[in-house]
C-alpha atoms as a printed R data frame, in Angstrom:
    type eleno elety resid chain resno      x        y      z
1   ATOM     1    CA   UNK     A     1 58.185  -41.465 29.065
2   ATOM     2    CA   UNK     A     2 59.063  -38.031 30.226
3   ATOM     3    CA   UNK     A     3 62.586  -36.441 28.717
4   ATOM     4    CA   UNK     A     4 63.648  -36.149 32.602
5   ATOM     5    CA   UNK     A     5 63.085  -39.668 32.747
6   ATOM     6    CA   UNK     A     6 64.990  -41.183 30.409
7   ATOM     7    CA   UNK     A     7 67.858  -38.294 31.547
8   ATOM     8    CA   UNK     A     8 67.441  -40.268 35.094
9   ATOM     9    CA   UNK     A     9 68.145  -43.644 33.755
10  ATOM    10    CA   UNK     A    10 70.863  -42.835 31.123
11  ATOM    11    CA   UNK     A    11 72.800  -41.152 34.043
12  ATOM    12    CA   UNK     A    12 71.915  -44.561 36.415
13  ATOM    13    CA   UNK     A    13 72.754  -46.829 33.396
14  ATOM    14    CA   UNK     A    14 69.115  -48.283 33.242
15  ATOM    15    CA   UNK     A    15 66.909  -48.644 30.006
16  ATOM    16    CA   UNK     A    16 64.474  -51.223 31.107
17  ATOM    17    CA   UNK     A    17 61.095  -50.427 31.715
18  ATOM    18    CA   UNK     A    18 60.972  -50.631 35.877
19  ATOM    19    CA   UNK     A    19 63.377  -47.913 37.282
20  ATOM    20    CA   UNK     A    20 65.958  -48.577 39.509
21  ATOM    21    CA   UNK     A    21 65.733  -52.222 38.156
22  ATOM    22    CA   UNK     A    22 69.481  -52.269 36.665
23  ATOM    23    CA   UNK     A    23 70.974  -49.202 38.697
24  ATOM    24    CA   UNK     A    24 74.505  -49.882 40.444
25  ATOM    25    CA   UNK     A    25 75.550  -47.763 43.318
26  ATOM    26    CA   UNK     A    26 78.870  -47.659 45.475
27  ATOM    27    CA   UNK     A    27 76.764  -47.281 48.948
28  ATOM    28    CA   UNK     A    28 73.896  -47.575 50.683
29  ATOM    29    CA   UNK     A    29 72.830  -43.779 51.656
30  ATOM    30    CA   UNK     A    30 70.602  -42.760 55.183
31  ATOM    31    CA   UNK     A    31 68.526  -39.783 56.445
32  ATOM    32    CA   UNK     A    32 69.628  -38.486 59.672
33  ATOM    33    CA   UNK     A    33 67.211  -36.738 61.851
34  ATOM    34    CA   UNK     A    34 68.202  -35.383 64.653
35  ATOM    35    CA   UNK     A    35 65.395  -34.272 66.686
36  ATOM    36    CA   UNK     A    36 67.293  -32.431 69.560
37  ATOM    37    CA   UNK     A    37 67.838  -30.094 66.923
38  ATOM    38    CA   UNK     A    38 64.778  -29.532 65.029
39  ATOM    39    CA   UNK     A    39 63.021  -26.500 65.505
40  ATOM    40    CA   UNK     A    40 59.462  -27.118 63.825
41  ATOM    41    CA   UNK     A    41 59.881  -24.786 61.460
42  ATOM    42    CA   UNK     A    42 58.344  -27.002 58.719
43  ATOM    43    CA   UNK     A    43 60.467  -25.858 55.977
44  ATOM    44    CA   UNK     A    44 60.890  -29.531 55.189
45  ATOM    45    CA   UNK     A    45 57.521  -29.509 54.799
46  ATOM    46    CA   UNK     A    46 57.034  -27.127 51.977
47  ATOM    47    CA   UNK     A    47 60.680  -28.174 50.206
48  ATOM    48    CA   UNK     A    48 58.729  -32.125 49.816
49  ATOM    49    CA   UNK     A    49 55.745  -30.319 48.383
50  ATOM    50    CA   UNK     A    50 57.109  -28.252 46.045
51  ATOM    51    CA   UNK     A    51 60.175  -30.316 44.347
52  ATOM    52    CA   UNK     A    52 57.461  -33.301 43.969
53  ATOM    53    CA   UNK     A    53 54.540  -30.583 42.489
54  ATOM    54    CA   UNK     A    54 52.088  -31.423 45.675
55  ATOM    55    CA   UNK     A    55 49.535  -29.354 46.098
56  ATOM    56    CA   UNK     A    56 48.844  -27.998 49.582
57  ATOM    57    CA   UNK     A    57 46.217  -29.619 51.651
58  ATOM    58    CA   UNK     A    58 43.761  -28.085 53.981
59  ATOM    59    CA   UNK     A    59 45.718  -27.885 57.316
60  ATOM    60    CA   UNK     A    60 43.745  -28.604 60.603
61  ATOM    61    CA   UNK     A    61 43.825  -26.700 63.916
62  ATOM    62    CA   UNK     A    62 43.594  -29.527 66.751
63  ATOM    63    CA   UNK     A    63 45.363  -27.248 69.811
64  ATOM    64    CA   UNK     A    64 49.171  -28.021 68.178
65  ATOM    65    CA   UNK     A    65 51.196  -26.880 65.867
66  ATOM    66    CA   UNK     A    66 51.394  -30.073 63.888
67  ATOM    67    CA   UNK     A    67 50.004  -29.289 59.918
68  ATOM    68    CA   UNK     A    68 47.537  -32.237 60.029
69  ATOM    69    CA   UNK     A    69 47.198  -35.655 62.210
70  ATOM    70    CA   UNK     A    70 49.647  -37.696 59.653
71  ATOM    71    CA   UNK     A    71 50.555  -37.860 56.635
72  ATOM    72    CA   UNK     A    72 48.455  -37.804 53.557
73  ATOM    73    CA   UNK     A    73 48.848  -39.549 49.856
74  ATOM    74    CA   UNK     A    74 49.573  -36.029 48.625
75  ATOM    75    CA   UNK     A    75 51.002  -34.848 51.846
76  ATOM    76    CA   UNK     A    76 54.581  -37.195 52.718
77  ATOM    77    CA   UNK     A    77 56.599  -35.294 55.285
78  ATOM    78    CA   UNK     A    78 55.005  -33.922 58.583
79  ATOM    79    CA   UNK     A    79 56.339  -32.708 61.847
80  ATOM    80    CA   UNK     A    80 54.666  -34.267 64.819
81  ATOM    81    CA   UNK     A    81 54.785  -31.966 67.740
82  ATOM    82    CA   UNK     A    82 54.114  -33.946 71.512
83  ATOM    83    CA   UNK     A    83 54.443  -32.084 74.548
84  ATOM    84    CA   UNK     A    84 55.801  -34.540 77.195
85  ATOM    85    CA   UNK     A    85 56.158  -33.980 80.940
86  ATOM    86    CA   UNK     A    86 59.805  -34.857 82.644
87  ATOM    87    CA   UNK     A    87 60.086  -36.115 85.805
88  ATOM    88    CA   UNK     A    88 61.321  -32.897 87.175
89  ATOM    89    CA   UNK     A    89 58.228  -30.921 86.027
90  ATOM    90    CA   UNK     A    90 59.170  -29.697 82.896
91  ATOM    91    CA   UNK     A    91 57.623  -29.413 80.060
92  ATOM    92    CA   UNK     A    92 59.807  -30.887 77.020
93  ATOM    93    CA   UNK     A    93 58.471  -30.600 73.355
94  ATOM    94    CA   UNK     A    94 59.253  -33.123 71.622
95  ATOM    95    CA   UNK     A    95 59.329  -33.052 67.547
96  ATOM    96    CA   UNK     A    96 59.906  -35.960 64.992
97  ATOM    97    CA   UNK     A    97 59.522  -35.297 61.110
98  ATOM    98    CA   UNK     A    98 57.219  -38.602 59.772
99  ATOM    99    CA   UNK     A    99 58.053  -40.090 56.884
100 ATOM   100    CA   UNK     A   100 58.655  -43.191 54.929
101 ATOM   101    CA   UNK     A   101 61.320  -44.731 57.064
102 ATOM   102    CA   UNK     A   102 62.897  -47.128 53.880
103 ATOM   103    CA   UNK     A   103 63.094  -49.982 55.643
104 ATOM   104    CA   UNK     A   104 65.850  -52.627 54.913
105 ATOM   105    CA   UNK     A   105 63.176  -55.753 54.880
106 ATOM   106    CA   UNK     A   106 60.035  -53.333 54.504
107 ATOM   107    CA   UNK     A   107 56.964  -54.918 54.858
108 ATOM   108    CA   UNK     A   108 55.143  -52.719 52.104
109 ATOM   109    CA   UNK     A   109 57.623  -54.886 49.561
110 ATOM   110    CA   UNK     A   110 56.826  -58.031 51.190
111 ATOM   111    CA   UNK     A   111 52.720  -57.742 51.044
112 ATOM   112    CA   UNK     A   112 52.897  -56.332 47.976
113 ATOM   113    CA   UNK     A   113 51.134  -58.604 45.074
114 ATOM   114    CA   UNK     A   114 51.284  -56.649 42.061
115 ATOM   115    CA   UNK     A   115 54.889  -57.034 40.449
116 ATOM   116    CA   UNK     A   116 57.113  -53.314 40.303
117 ATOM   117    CA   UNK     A   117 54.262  -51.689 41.657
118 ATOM   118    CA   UNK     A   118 57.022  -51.549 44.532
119 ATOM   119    CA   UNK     A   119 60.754  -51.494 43.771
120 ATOM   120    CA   UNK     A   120 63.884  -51.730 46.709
121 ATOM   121    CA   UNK     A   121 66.778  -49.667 44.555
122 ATOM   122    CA   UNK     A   122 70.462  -51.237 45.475
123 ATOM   123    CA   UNK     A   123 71.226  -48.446 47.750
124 ATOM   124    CA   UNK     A   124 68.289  -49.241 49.995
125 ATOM   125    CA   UNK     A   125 65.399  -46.447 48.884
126 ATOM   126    CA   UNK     A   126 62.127  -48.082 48.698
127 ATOM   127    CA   UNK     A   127 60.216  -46.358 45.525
128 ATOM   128    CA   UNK     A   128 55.889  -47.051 44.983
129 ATOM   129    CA   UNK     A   129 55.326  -47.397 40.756
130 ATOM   130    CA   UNK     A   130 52.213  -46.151 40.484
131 ATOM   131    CA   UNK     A   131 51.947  -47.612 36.735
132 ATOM   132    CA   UNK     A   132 52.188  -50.950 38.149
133 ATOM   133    CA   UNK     A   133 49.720  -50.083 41.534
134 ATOM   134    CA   UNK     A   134 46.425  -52.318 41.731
135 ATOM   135    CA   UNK     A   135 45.050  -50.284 44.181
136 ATOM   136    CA   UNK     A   136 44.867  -53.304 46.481
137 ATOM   137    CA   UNK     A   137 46.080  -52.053 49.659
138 ATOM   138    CA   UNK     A   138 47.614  -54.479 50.892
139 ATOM   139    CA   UNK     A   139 51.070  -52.471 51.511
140 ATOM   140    CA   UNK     A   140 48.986  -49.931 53.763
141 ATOM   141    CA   UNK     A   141 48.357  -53.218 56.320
142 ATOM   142    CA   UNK     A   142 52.098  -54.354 55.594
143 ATOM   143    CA   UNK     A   143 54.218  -51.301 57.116
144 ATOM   144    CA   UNK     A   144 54.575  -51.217 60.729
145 ATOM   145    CA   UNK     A   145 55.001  -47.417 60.674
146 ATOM   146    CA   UNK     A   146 51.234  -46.430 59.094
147 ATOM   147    CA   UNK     A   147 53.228  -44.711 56.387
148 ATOM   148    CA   UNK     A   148 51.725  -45.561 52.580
149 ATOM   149    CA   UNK     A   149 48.369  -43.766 52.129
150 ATOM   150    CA   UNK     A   150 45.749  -44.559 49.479
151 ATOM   151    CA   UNK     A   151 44.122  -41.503 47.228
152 ATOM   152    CA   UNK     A   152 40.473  -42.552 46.237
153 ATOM   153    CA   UNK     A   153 40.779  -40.467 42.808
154 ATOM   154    CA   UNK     A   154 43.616  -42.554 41.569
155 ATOM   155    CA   UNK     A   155 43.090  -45.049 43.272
156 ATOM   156    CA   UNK     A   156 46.722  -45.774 43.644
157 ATOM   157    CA   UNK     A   157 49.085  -45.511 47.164
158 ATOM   158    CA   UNK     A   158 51.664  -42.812 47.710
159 ATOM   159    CA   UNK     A   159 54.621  -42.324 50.033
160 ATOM   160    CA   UNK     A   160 57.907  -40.621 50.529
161 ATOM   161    CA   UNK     A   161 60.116  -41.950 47.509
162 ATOM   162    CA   UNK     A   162 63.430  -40.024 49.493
163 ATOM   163    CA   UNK     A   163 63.875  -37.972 46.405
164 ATOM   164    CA   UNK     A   164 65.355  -40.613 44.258
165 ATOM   165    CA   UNK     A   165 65.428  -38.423 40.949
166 ATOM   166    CA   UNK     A   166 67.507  -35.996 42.866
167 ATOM   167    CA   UNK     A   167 69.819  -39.112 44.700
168 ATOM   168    CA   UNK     A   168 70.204  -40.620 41.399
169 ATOM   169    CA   UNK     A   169 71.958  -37.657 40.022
170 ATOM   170    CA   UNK     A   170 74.161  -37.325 43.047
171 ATOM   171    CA   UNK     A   171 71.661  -34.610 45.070
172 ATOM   172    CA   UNK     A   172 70.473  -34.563 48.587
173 ATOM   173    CA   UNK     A   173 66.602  -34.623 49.050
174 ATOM   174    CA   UNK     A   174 65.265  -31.382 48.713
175 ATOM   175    CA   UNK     A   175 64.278  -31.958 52.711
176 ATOM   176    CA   UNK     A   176 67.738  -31.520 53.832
177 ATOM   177    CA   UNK     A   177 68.787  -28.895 51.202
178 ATOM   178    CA   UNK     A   178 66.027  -26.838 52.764
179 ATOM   179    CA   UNK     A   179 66.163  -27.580 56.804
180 ATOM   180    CA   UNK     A   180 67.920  -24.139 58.033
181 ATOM   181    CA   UNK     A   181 69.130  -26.140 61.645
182 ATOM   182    CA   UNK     A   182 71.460  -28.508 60.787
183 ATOM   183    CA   UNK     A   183 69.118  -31.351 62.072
184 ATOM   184    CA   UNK     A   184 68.927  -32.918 58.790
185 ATOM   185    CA   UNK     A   185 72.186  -34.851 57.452
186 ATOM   186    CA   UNK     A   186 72.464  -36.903 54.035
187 ATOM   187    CA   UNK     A   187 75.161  -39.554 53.217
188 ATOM   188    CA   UNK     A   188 75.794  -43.126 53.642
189 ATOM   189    CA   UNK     A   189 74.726  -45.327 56.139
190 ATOM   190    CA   UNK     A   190 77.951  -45.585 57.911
191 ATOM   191    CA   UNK     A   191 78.848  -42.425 58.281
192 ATOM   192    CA   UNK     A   192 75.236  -41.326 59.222
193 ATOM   193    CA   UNK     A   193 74.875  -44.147 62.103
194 ATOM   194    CA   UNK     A   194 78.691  -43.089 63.036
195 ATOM   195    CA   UNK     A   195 77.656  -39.273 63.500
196 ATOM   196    CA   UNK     A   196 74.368  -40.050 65.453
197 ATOM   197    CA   UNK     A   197 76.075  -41.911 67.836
198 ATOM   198    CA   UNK     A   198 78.280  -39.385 68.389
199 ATOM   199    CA   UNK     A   199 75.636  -37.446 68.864
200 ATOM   200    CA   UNK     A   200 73.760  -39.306 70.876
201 ATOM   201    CA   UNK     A   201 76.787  -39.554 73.255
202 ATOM   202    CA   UNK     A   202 77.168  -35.467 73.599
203 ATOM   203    CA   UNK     A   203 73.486  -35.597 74.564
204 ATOM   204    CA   UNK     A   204 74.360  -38.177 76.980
205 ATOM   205    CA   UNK     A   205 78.044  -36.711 78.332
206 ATOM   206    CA   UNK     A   206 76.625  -32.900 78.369
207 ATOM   207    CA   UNK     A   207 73.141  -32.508 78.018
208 ATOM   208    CA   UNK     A   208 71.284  -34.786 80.966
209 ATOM   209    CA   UNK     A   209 69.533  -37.049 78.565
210 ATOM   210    CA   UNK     A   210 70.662  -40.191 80.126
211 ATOM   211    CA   UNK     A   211 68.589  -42.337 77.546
212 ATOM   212    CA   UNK     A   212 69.641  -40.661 74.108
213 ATOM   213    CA   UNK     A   213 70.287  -42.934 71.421
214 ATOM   214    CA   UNK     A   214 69.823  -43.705 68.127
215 ATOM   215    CA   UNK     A   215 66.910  -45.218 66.752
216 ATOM   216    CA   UNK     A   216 67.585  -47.426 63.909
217 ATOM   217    CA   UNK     A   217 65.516  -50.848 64.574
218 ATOM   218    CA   UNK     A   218 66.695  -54.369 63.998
219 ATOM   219    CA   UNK     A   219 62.886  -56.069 63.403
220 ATOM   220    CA   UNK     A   220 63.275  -54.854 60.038
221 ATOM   221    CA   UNK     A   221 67.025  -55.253 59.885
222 ATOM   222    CA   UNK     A   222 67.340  -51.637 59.956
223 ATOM   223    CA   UNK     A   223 66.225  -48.186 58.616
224 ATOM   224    CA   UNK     A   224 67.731  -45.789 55.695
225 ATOM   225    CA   UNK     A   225 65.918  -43.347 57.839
226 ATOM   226    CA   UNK     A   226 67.299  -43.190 61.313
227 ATOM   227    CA   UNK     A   227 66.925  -40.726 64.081
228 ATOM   228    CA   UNK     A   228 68.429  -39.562 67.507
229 ATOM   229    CA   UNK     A   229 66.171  -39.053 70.393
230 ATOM   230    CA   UNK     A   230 66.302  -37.550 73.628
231 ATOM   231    CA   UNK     A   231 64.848  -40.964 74.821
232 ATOM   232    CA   UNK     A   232 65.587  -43.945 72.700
233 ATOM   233    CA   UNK     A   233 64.452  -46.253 75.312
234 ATOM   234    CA   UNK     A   234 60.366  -44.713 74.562
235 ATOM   235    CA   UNK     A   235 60.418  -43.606 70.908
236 ATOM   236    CA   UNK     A   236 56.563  -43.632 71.434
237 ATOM   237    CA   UNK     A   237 56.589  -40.532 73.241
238 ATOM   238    CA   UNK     A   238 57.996  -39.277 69.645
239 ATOM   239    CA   UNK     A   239 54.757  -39.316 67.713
240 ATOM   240    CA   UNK     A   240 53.942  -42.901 67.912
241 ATOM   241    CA   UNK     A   241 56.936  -44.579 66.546
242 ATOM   242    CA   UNK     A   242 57.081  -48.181 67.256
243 ATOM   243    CA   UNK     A   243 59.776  -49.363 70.201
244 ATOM   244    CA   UNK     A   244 60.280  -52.683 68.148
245 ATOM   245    CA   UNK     A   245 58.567  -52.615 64.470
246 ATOM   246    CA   UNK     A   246 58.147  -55.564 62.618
247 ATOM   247    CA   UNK     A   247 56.500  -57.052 59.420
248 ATOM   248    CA   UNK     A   248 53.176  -58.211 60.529
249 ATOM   249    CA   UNK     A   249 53.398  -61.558 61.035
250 ATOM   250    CA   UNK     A   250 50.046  -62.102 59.508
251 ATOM   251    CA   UNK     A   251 51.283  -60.386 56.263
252 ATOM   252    CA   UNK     A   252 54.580  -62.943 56.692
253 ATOM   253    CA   UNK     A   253 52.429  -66.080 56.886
254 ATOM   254    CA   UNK     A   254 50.599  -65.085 54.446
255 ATOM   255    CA   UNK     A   255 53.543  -64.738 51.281
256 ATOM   256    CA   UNK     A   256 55.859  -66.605 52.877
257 ATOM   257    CA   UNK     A   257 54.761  -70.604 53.975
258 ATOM   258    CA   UNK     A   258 51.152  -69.984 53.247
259 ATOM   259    CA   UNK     A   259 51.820  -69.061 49.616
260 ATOM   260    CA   UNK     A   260 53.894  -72.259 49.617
261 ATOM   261    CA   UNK     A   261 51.273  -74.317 51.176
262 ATOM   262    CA   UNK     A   262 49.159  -72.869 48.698
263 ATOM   263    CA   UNK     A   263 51.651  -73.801 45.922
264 ATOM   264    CA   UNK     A   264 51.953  -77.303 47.518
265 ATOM   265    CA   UNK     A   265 47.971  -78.105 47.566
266 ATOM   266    CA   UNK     A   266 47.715  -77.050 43.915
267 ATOM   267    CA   UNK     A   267 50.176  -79.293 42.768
268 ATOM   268    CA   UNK     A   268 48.654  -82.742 44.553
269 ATOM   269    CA   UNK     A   269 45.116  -81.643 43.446
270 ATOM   270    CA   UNK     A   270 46.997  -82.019 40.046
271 ATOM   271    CA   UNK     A   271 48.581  -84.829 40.926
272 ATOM   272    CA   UNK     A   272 45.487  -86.708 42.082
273 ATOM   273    CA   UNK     A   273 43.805  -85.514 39.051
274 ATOM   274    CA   UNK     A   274 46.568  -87.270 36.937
275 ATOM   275    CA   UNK     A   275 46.506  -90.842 39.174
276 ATOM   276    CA   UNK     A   276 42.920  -90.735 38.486
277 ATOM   277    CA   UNK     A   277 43.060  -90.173 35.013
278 ATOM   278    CA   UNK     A   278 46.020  -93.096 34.490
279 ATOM   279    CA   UNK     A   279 43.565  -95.783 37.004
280 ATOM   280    CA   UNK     A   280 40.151  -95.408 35.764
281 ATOM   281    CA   UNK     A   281 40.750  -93.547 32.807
282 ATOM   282    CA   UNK     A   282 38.416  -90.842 30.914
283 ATOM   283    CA   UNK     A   283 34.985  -90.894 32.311
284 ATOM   284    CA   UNK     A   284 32.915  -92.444 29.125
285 ATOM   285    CA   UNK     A   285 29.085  -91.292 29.222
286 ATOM   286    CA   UNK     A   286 26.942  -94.469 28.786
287 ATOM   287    CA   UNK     A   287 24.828  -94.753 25.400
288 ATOM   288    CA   UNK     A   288 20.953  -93.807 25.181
289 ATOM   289    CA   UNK     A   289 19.208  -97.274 25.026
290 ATOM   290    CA   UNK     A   290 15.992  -98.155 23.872
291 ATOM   291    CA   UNK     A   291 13.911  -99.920 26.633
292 ATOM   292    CA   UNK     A   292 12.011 -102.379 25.530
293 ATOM   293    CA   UNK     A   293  8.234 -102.222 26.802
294 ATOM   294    CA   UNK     A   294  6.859 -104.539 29.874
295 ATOM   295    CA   UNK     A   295  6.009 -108.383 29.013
296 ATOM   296    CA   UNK     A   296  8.844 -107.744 26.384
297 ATOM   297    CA   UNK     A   297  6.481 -106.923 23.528
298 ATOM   298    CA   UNK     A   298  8.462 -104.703 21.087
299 ATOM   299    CA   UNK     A   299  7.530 -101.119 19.738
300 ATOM   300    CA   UNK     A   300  5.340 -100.858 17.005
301 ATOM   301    CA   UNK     A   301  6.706  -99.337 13.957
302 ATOM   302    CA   UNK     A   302  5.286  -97.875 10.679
303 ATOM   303    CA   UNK     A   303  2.816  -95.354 10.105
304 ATOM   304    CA   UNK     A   304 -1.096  -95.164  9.757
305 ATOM   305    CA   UNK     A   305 -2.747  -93.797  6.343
306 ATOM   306    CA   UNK     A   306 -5.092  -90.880  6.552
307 ATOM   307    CA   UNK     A   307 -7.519  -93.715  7.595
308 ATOM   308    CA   UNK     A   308 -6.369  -95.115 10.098
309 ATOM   309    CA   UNK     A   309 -5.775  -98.098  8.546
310 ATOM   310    CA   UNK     A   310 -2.444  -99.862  9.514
């Protein structure tokens, strides 16, 4: 265990061997993107890199300015760039930064098997422990937002953690720090929802954006990630993001009443197993027998001399 580590958890008031397991704190914090503002500078991009010691992957040139198609195990914040036509003619360019949106009930947690390979800290940041990662996968098919990516080397899945060594020590993520717009705001959820609406009402009021809003979505009871958008009633326009995410319901079944089920049918195959047991008892394998011969003459015993004399 790293020095910085142990610096981390002294400072959260947790010793045990899962981080974040025992750590107490006064509020729930957000991301606030607003996109209205962002300029695609990627800055972002390069702070996320550097401050978690990413190395740069080869880019690809597919008639945008968006770095790569999405994100990447080793690659967790990209800005999506989508050109979208108004209904007055004009072309509108619309940018989103992608990212691990740290959902309130996120579906990653839920399909996950393998126990504090994923970990939900107190103050809502969802955090991947890749000591504890099986490499199973099943978190990739559980988010609703295609965000957790698995790297074939390790073998192990990687997202956005929302800089929780830098939040646990009372820092913004390095994201924010480095976004030279203003776009980017860090705090707790109330205030954060609180100034997007606000801003979302300006855009409203004084900009002609009849639909702005704030996108913060109730099918997983909320987002420590939320955004404003020129159009909240089509977030898909924005990159693909999901108009009304949920868990999969497949992944619900699944470790919710199917895993009780389960539960349920092991315990009467017991069960049966122990009726049987106390009505017939243990099975007893019958004794070899000698059969006698046919016409009921018995076997003829002794032995013959060298010869063959009886």
């Amino acid at each position: 265990m790293s020095q910085a580590t142990l610096e981390i958890r002294a400072i959260s008031g947790h010793s045990g061997s899962v981080p974040g397991a025992g750590v107490r704190r006064e509020f729930d914090v957000c991301k606030l993107i607003d996109t209205t503002t962002c300029i695609g500078c990627k800055a972002c991009e390069v702070a996320c890199l550097e401050w978690n010691g990413l190395s740069f992957s080869e880019t690809v040139f597919n008639n945008s300015y968006q770095t790569m198609p999405e994100t990447q195990w080793n690659y967790w914040n990209l800005i999506k760039f989508n050109e979208h036509e108004r209904e007055d003619g004009t072309l509108q360019l619309l940018m989103r930064k992608d990212q691990c949106m740290h959902c309130e009930e996120p579906g990653c947690l839920i399909a996950c098997p393998a126990d504090g390979a994923i970990v939900q800290y107190v103050n809502g940041i969802v955090d991947f422990q890749q000591d504890h990662c099986i490499g199973c996968g099943y978190c990739v098919t559980g988010c609703p937002f295609n965000i957790p990516k698995f790297s074939p080397t390790a073998r192990k899945v990687f997202k956005c953690t929302l800089c929780v060594d830098r939040v646990t020590q009372g820092l913004e993520p390095a994201c924010i720090k480095a976004c030279p717009t203003g776009c980017l705001h860090f705090g707790t959820k109330p205030d954060m929802k609180a100034l997007a609406e606000t801003r979302a009402k300006q855009l409203r009021e004084y900009s002609g954006f009849e639909n702005a809003g704030v996108y913060d979505p109730p099918g997983v009871k909320g987002t420590h990630v939320i955004y404003v958008l020129h159009d909240a009633s089509n977030p898909e326009l924005y990159g693909g993001l999901p108009k009304d995410p949920h868990v999969p319901w497949a992944v619900s079944f699944w470790k919710k009443p199917l895993k009780w089920i389960g539960n349920i049918a092991m315990i009467g195959g017991l069960l049966g197993v122990f009726a049987h047991y106390l009505r017939f008892g243990p099975k007893i394998e019958p004794a070899d027998e000698e059969t006698p011969r046919q016409g009921g003459a018995a076997p003829r015993t002794g032995t013959r001399d060298p010869g063959g004399r009886p």
